[in-house]
C-alpha positions in Angstrom: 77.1 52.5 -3.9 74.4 51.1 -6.1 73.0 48.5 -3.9 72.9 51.2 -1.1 70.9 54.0 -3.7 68.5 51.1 -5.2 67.2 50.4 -1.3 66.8 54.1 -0.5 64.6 54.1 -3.5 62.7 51.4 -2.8 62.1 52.8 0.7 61.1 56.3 -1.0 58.9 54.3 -3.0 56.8 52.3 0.1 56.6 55.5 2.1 55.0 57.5 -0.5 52.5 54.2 -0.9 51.9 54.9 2.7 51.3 58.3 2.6 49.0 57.9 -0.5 47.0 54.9 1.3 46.4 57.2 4.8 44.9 59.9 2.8 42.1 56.8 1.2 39.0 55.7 2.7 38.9 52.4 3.6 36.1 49.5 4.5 37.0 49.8 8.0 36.9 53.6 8.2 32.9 52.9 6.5 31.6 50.5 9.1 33.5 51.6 11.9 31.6 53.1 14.8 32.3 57.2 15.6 32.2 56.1 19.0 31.9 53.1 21.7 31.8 53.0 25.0 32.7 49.8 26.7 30.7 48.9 30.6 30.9 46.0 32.9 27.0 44.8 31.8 26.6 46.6 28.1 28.2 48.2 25.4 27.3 51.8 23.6 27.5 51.7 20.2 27.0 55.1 18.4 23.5 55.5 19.7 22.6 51.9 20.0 22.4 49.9 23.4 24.3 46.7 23.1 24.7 43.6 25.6 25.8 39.9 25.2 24.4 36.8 26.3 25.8 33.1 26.5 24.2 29.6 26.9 25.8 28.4 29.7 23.9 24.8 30.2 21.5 22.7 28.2 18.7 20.1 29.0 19.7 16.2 28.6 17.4 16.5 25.6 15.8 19.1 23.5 14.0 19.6 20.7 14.7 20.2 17.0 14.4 23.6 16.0 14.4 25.4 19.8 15.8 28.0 18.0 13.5 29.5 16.2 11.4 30.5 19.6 14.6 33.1 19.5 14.8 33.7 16.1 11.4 34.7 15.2 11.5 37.0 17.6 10.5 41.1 16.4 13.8 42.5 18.0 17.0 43.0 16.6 20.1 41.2 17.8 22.6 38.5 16.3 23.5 35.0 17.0 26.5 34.2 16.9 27.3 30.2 16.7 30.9 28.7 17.4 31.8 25.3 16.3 35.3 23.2 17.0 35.5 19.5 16.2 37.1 17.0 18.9 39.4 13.9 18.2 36.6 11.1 18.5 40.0 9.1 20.0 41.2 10.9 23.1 36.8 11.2 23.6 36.8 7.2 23.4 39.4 7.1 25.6 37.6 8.9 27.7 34.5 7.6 27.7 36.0 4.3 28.3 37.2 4.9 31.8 33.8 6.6 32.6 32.4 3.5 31.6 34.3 1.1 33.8 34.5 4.3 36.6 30.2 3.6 36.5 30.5 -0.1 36.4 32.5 -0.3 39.2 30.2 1.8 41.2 27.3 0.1 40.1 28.9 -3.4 41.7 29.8 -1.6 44.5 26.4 -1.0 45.4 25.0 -4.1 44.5 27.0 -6.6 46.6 26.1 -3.7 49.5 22.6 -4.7 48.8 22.1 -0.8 48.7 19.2 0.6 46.5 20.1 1.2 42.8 20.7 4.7 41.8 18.4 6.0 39.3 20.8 8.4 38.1 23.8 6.6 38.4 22.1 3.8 35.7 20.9 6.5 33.0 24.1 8.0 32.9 25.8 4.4 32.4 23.5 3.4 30.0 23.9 7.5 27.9 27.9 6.7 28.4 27.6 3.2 26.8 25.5 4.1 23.9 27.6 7.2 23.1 30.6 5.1 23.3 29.0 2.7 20.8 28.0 5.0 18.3 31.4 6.9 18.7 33.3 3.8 17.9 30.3 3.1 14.7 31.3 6.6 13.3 27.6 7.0 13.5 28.3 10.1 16.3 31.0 12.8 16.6 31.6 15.4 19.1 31.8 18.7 19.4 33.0 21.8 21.3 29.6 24.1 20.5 29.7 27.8 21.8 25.9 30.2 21.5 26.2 33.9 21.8 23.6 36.3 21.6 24.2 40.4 20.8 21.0 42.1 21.9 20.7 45.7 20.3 18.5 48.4 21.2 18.0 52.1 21.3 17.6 52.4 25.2 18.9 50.6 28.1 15.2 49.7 29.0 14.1 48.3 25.6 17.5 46.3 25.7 16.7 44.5 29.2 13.3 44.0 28.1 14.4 42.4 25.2 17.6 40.3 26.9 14.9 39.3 29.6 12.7 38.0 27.0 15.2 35.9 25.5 16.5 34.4 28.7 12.7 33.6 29.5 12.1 31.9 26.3 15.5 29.7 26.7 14.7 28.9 30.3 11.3 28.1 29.4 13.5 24.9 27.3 15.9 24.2 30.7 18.2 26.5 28.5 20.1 29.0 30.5 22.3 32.0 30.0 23.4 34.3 31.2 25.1 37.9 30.3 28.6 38.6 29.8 29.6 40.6 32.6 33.2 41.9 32.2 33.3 41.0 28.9 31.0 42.4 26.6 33.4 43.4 24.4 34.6 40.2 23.9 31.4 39.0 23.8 30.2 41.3 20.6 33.3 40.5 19.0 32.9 37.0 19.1 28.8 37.9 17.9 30.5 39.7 14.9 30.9 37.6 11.8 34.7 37.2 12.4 34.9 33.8 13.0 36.9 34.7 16.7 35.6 33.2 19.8 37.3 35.6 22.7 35.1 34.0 25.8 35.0 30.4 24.7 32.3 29.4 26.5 31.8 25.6 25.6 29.5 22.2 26.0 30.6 19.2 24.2 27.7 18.3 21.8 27.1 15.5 19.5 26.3 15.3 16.1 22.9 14.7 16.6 22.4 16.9 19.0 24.4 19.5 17.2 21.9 19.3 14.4 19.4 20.3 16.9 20.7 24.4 16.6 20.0 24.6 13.1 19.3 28.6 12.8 17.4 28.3 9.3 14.1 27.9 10.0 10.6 29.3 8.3 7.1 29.2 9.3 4.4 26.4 8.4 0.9 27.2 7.6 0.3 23.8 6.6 -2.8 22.2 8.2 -5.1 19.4 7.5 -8.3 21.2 6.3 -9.5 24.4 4.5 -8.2 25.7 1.2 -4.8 26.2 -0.9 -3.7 29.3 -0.2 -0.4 29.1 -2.2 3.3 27.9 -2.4 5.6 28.6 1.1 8.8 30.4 -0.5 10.4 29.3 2.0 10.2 25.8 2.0 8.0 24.7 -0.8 5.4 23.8 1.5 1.3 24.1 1.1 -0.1 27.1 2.6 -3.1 24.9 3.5 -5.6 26.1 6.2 -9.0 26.8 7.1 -9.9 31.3 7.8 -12.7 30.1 9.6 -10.3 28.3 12.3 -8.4 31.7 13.0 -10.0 33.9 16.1 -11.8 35.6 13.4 -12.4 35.3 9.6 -11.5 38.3 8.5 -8.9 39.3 5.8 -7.7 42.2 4.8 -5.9 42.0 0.8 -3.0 44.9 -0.4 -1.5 45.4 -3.1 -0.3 47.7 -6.2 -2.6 47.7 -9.4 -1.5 44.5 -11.3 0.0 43.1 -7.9 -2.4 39.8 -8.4 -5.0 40.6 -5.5 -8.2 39.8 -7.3 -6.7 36.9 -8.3 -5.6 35.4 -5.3 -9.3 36.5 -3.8 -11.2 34.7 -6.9 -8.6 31.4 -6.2 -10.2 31.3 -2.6 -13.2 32.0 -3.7 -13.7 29.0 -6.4 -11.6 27.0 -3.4 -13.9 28.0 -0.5 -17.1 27.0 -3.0 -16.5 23.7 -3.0 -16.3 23.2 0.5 -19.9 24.7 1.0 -19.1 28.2 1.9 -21.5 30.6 0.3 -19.9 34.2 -0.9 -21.1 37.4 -1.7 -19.0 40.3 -3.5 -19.5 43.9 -4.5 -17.6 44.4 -7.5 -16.8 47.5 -8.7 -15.1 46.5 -12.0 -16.5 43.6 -13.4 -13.9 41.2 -12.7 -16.2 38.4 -11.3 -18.6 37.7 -13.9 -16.6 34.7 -15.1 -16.3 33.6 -11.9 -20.0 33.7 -11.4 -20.6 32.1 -14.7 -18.5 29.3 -14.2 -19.5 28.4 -10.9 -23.5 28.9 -11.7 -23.7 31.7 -9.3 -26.0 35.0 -9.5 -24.9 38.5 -11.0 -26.7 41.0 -10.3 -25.2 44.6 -11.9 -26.6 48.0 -9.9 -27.1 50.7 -12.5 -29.6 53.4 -13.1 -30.7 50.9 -16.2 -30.5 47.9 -14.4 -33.8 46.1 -13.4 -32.4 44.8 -10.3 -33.4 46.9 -6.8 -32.7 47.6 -3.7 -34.5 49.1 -1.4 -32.9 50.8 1.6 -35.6 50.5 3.8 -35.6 46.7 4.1 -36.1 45.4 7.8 -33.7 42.4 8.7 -36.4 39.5 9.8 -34.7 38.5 13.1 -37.1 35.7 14.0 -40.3 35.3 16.3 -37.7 36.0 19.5 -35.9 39.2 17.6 -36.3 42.4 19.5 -38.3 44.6 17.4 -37.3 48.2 18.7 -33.8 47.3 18.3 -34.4 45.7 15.0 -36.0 49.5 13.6 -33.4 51.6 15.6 -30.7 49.7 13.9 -32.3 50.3 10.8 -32.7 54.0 11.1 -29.1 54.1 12.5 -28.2 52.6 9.4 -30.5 55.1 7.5 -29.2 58.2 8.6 -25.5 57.0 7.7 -26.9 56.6 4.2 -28.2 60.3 4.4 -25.0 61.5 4.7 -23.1 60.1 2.0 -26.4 60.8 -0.3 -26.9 64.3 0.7 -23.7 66.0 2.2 -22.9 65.8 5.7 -25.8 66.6 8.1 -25.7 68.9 10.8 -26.9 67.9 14.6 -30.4 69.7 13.5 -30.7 68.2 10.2 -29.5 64.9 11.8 -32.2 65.2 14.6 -34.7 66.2 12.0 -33.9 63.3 9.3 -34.3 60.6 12.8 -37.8 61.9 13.1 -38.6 61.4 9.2 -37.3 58.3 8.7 -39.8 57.5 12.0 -42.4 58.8 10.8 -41.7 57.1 7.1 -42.2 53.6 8.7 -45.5 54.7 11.2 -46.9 55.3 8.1 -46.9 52.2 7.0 -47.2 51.4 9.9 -44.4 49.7 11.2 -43.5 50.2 14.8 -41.3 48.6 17.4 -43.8 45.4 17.4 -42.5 43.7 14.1 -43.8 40.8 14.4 -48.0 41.9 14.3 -47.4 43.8 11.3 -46.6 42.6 7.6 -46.5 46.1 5.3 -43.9 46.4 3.0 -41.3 49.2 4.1 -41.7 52.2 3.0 -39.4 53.5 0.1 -37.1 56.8 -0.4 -40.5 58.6 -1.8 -42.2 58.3 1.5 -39.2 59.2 3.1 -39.3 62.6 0.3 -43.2 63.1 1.2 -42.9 63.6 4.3 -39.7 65.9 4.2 -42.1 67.8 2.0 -44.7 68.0 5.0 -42.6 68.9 7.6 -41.5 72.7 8.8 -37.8 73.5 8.3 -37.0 70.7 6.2 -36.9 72.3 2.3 -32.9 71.6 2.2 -33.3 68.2 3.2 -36.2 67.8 0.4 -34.9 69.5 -1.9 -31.4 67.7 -1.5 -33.1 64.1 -1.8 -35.2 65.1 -4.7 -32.3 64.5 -7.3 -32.7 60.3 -6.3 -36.3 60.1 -5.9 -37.5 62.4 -9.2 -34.1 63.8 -10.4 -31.4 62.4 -12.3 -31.0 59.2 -10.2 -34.5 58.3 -9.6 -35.2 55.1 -9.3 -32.5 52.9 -8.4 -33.1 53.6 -4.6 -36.4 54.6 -4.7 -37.9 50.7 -5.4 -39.3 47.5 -3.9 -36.2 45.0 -3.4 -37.2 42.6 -6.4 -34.6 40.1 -5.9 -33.1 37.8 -3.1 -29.9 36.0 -1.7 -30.4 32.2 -3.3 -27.8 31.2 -4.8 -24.3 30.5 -3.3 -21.9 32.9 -5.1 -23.6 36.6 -6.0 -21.9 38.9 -7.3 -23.0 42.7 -7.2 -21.5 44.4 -10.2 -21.5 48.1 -9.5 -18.7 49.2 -12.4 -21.9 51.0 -14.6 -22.7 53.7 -11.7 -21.9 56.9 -12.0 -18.6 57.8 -9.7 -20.9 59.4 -6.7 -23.3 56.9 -6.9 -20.8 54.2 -6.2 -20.1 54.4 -2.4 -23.6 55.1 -2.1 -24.5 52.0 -3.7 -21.7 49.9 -2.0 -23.6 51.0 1.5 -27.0 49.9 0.5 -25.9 46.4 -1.1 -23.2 46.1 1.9 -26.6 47.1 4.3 -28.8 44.6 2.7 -26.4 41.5 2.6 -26.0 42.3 6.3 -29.3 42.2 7.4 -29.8 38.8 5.6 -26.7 37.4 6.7 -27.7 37.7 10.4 -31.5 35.8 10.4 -29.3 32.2 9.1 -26.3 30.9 10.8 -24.3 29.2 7.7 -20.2 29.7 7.1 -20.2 32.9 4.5 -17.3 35.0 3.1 -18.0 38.9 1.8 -15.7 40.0 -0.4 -15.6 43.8 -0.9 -13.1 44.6 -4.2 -11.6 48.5 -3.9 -13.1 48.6 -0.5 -10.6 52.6 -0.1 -14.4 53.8 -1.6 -15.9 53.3 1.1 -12.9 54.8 3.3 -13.9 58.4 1.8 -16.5 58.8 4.1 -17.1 58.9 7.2 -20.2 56.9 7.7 -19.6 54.0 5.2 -16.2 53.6 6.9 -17.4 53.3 10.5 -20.1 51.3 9.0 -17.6 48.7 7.3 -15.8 48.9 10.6 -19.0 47.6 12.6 -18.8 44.4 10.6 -15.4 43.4 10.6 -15.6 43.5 14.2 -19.2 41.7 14.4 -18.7 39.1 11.7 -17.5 36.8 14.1 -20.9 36.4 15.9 -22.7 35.4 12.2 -19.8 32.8 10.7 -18.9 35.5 8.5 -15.6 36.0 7.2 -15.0 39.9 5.7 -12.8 39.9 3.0 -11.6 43.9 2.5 -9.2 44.8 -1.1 -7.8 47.8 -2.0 -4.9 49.0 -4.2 -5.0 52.5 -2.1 -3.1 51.4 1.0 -2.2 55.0 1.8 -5.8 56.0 1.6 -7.1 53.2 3.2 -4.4 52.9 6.4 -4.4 56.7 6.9 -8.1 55.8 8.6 -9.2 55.8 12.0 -11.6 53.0 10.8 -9.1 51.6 8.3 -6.4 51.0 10.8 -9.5 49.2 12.7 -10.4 47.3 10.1 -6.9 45.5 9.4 -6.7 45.1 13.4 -10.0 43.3 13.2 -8.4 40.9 10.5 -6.8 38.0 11.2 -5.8 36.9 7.9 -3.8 39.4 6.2 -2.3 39.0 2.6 0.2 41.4 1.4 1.4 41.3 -2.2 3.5 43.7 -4.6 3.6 47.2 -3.1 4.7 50.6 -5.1 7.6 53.0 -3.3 5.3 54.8 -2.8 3.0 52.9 -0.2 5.8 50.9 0.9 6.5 53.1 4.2 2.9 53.1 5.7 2.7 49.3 5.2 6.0 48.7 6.8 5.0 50.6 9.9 1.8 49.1 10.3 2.7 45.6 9.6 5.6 45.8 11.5 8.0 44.5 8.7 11.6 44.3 8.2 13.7 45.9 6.1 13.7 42.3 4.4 10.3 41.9 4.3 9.8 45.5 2.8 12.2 44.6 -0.1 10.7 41.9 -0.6 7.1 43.2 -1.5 8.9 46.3 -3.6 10.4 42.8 -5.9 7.7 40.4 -5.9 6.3 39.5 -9.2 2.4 39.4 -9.2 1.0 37.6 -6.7 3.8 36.9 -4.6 4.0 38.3 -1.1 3.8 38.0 2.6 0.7 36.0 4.1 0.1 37.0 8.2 -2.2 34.2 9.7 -2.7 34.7 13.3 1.1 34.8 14.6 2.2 33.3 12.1 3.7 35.0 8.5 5.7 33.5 5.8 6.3 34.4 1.9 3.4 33.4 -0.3 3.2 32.3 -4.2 -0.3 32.1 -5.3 -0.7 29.3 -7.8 -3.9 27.7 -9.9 -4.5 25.2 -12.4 -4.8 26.0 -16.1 -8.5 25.6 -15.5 -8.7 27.8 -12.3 -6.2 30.4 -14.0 -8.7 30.6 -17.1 -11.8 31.5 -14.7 -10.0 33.8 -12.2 -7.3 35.6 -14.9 -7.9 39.6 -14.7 -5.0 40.2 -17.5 -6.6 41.8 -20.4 -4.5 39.9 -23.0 -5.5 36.6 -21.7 -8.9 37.7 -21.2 -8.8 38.8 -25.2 -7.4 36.1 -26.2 -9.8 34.0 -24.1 -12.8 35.2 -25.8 -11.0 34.7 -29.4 -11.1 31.0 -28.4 -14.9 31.3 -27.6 -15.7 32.9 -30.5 -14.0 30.7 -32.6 -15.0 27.4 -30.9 -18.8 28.8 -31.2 -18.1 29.6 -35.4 -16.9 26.1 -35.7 
């Protein structure tokens, strides 16, 4: 009896195992679908469109990497890549009688005096070399099966997508076709299972095998421009010239202490070298070192600074320049400025503040003929004066008073008394009072512009915290207009902001970034992360990514191209272009000390 009780315990024993097992969640139970719904050309996965596709012949040759047409795709599917060695013997064997099958047809048709068979000959001479390396161990062969799982959330999408993949193969003499009848096979064998249930095969060598590698990362490594940084891919140069790209615009994101102005300064001191001459508005003094260095001009904007600008400034076009347009743009331009100095204008103060400015350059006589006249423009008190004159106008007076007698009289009420001749200036604009600041970044922005389009020569303008100007209307559209006319002048627009939200939630920021075709993205906060993703287009990798970068790592977008970025310098360009304030402190401990001694 004892045998008999000790099994029934044990038996007890696994059913209550069992029982306590059913009532557990699983793996399975968590990545199982709720539902699936099997059809002869797709699959329905929860709420996701599936379908499968399979190589079904290749080219005699191809090339390495025709992969990664497929792969770099922006769709979402897997590839799913079967692999079964052969017995190089029985393949020998093989090959031998397909050998002497081909020689034998060969003398066939030469003792007919027939013509030679074009054909007939490669595939001898293919045969024979295969055989040869077969037997040198220098090839093996291999049963090689490619299937592709296309997902999507609509039956639409998904043939759009399939049909883009079979267009891209066939564009390589690669053809597939879909898995009708056995799509579920099909996704299982696409699921990382290791089970092939179609076993669709072609014998591949190793060589050719090698061909399929699925790893493969972009290279935007040419043979001119500047460093850009290290290719975390790869380990490659990001090496290439902005001014190659369909336009030279870039746009720069990233956190506060993400490594933005240093990657800018980098290209900067980089783009130097090579000629290019570069303007920047800086808004908190982080280029005079650079400017220093390099011999450039800094010019702050202040109310106690002795550098102006005067708003009024015509751009000189040239003997050929059409002077109507040339003062139209200029008022256009003025008005803009009206509005972020005195509040948004109505239509009537709008009309009203067209005829002043008009009647501001008559009297100094400046009309649409530019080129008989040689006055200086007039300045922001003529402008005031006759506000002062004019019926209905005491608002618009008494709102510009504060900048031409007020509290901020004088730094836009002067003569420019400085010009554009060195190769690096810098406009420092940190000292201005916090509603002076867009202001200010409008009339420097203004003035750069208008000399930038009487000379022809390869320029960047670098615009640091560039979300100021995004507050208002007018500066913004303003911004816009040059990101998308840059192109015409050899300029490239360089736009930085740590304000992504601000910046992207834009009409004319979206426009901006559109208009850019270099685009450098570096540490992002949680915050931001969402907006970027969406308009960027980045995966769920790629977001992860910038959330975990370390400063000034991130995603560089050139063109079509995209791949992870490092930015690196030497000890002597990290010393010039460092924005960390203990290296900075510690940097002018040095000085000092080196100057004692």
């Amino acid at each position: 009896m004892w045998p008999f009780r000790k099994k029934t315990t044990i038996d007890e024993e696994e059913l209550a195992q069992q029982a306590f097992e059913e009532g557990l969640f699983s793996v399975k139970d968590l990545i199982a679908p709720a539902a699936m719904l099997i059809k002869p050309n797709h699959i329905e996965i929860n709420s996701f469109f599936a379908k499968t596709l399979f190589v079904l012949t290749y080219p005699q040759y191809v090339e390495a990497n025709w992969l990664s047409a497929i792969i770099n795709l922006d769709a979402g599917f897997d590839i799913s890549m079967h692999i079964y060695p052969v017995d190089s013997a029985n393949i020998g064997r093989m090959l031998r009688r397909k050998v002497s099958e081909m020689e034998s047809s060969l003398r066939i048709n030469q003792e007919k005096g027939a013509i030679s068979d074009p054909e007939l000959e490669i595939a001898y001479q293919d045969t024979e070399e295969l055989r040869d390396n077969l037997q040198r161990g220098l090839e093996k062969v291999f049963h090689y099966a490619l299937y592709i799982t296309v997902y999507a959330k609509d039956m639409a999408t998904l043939d759009s997508i399939s049909e883009r993949i079979e267009t891209s193969l066939a564009g390589q003499l690669i053809y597939t076709k879909p898995a009708l009848l056995q799509m579920e096979e099909g996704f299982t064998s696409s699921l990382p299972l290791a089970e092939d249930e179609i076993k669709i095969v072609r014998n591949m060598t190793s060589s050719s095998l090698a061909t399929t590698f699925p790893f493969v990362s972009a290279d935007l490594t040419t043979n001119e421009g500047v460093l850009y940084g290290i290719n975390r891919h790869n380990n490659s140069l990001i090496l290439f010239d902005r001014f190659k790209l369909e336009n030279a615009n870039m746009v720069v994101f990233a956190k506060s202490g993400g490594g933005k102005s240093y990657a800018v300064k980098l290209e900067i001191l980089r783009s130097l070298m090579l000629g290019t001459d570069v303007f920047v508005i800086d808004p908190e003094d982080e280029y005079r070192a650079l400017a220093k260095a390099v011999g450039g001009s800094y010019l702050p904007v202040s109310l106690n600074s002795d550098k102006r600008i005067n708003p009024f400034d015509l751009s000189d076009m040239g003997k050929d320049a059409d002077g109507e347009q040339n003062l139209r743009s200029a008022i256009i331009t003025l008005i803009g400025l009206m509005n972020l100095m005195l509040g948004k204008l109505t239509p009537e103060e709008d009309a009203t503040m067209d005829r002043a400015i008009r009647e501001a350059y008559a009297a100094r006589d400046i009309t649409s003929d530019l080129r008989t006249q040689k006055n200086p423009p007039p300045t922001m008190q003529d402008l005031h004066n006759v506000l002062k004159n004019m019926t209905g106008t005491e608002s618009l007076a008494q709102r510009l008073d504060k900048y031409v007698t007020g509290t901020f009289s004088g730094i836009f009420n002067q003569p420019t008394n400085f010009d554009l001749d060195k190769s690096f200036v810098v406009f420092n604009i940190r000292d201005l009072e916090d509603q002076l600041r867009p202001i200010a970044m409008y009339i420097v922005l203004n003035y750069i512009w208008n000399r930038i389009r009487f000379e022809k020569k390869k320029r960047m303008l670098v615009i640091d915290e560039a979300w100021i100007l995004m507050q208002y209307e007018d500066s913004a559209k303003f911004l816009y207009s040059i990101a998308k006319r840059s192109r015409k002048y050899w300029l490239g627009l360089t736009t930085i902001t740590q304000d992504v939200e601000d910046f992207l939630n834009t009409t004319y920021g979206k426009a901006v970034v559109s208009n850019s075709s270099l685009q450098l993205l570096l540490r992002q906060s949680p915050a931001s992360i969402e907006i970027v993703q969406e308009t960027f287009n980045l995966t769920d990798g790629e977001k992860l990514l910038l959330l975990e970068a370390s400063v000034g790592e991130g995603l560089l977008f050139a063109g079509t191209d995209h791949a992870a970025i490092k930015v690196v310098g030497s000890y002597l360009e990290h010393k010039i272009a460092t924005s960390n304030p203990e290296e900075l402190a510690q940097l002018a401990e040095e000085s000092s000390n080196t100057s004692t001694t």
